[in-house]
N, C-alpha and C positions, 0 to 999 in steps of 0.2 A: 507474405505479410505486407500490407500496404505501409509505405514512407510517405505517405502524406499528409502533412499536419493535419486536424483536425480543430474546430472551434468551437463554439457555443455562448452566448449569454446567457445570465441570468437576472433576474431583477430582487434585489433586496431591498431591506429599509433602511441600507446604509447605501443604496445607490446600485448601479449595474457593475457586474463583476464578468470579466473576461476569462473563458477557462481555455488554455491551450495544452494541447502534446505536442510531443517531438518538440521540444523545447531546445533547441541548441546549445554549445557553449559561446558563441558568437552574439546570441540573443541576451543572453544572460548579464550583458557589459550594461546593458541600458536600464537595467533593471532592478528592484531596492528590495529591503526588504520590510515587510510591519516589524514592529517591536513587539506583538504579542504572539511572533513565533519564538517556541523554547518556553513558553513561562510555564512552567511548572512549579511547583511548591519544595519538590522532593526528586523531581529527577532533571534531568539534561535530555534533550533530541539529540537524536545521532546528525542530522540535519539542520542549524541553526544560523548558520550563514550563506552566503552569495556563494562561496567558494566553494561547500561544501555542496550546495547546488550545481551547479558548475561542476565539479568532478563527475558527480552521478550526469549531466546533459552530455560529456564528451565519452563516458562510453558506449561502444555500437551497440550493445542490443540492450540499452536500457531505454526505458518511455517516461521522459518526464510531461509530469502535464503540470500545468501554474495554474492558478484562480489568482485572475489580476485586477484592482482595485484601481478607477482612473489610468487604466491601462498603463500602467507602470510599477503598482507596488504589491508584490505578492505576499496576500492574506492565507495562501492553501497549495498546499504541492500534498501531488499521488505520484509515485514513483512505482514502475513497473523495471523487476530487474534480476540477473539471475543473484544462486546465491553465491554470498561470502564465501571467500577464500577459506576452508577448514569448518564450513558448516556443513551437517548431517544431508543438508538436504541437496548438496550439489554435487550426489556419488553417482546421478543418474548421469552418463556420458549419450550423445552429447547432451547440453544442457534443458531437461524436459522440463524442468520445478524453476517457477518464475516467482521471487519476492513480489508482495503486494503490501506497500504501507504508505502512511499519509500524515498529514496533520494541518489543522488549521489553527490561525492565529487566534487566541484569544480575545476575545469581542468578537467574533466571527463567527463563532461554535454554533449557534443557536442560526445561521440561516443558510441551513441547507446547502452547502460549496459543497460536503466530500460525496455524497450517491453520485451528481450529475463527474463529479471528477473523475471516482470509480467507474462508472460508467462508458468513459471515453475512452482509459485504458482496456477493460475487459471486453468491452464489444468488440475488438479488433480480429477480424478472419484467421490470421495466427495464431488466435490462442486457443484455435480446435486440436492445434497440435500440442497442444503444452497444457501441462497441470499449475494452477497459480496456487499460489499461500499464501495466508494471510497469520501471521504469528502475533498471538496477544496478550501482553506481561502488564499482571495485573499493575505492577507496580510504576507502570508508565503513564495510568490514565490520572487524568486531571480532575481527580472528583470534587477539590477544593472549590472549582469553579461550576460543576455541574451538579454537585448539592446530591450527585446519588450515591446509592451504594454499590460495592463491588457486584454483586449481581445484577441488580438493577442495568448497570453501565455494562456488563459483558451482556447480557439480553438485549439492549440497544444494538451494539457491536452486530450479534448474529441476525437479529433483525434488518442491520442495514445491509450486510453482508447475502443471507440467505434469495432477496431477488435476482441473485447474480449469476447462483449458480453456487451460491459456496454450499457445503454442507462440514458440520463437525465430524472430525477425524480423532479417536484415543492414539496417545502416543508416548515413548517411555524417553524423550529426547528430554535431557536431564534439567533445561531451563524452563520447558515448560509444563514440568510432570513435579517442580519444584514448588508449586502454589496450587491447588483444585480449581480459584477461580480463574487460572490464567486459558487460554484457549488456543485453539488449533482449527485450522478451517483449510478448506482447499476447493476449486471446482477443476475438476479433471475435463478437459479439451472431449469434444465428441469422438475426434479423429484420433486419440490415443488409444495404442493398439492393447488389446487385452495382456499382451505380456507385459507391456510396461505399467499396467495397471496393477499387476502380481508385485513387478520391482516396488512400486508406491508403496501398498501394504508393508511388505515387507520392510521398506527402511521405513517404516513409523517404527519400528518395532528396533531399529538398529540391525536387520537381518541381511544376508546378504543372499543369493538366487538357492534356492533348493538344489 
């Protein structure tokens, strides 16, 4: 897998925004946050601070990428990362199932930051060996501010999702088999070998090798 950052602009009608990976914790000192990261109505980001920023840039195989506003204030982070400690999906040794999640600041939503973000993480030559996921609780999205409904806003989701490579995945993991509208998505690495495509299946299901 290449270590070498990676960059891009883009052009909005609030101005050019800077999108970086490999984001360091070094880099992170120089750097603020919007206030319209976190706003939700009814929930909390597990991500809301510089610090918490910051943890996820100083572990080794996680990929932070920023979308940075006046090159200094970040509107959008995509974290690429394995999973949590006692989650279902980090039974595969070594670690093949890679977290994929994001969020942009509020005022920000409407111009296009997270595809080119997703983007930069997913296209990386690595990730033919690994299966990403992308875990969707309906009860996190912010429809107070995007006026849709919960299907509405999970169809965006797979929409923005499916040129990636994701496709939906059924699965009886109790957080998200907990709600119909919440979702599950995954795009499995080309280079993943047909048995551990058997291991995938199977722990959707909580199963372990026949």
């Amino acid at each position: 897998m290449s270590t070498t950052p990676s960059q891009r602009t883009i052009e909005t009608p609030r101005g050019e925004v800077l999108l970086r990976d490999r984001v360091g914790p070094a880099e992170m000192a120089e750097l603020e946050m919007d206030q319209g990261i976190g706003m939700f109505s009814a929930y909390r980001s597990i991500l809301t601070s510089k610090a918490s920023l910051t943890t996820v840039a100083a572990q080794p195989q996680a990929n932070l990428c920023l979308a940075l506003a006046e090159g200094k204030r970040i509107v959008g982070y995509c974290v690429l990362r394995p999973p949590q400690e006692g989650e279902r999906w980090g039974r595969l040794r070594p670690p093949i199932l890679f977290e994929l999640f994001g969020e942009t600041a509020r005022g920000w939503r409407d111009h296009k930051l997270m595809r080119p973000m997703l983007e930069l993480l997913v296209n990386d030559e690595g990730n033919d060996e690994r299966i990403l996921y992308i875990v969707g609780y309906s009860w996190t999205w912010d429809l107070d501010h995007t006026k849709k409904s919960l299907q509405e806003y999970r169809d965006t989701l797979i929409h923005l999702l499916s040129p990636l490579g994701f496709k939906q995945y059924p699965t009886n993991e109790p957080n998200i088999s907990l709600r119909p509208e919440n979702l599950f998505m995954a795009r499995v690495g080309a280079a993943v070998t047909k048995e551990t495509v058997k291991s995938f299946h199977n722990l959707l299901f909580g199963m372990g090798e026949d």
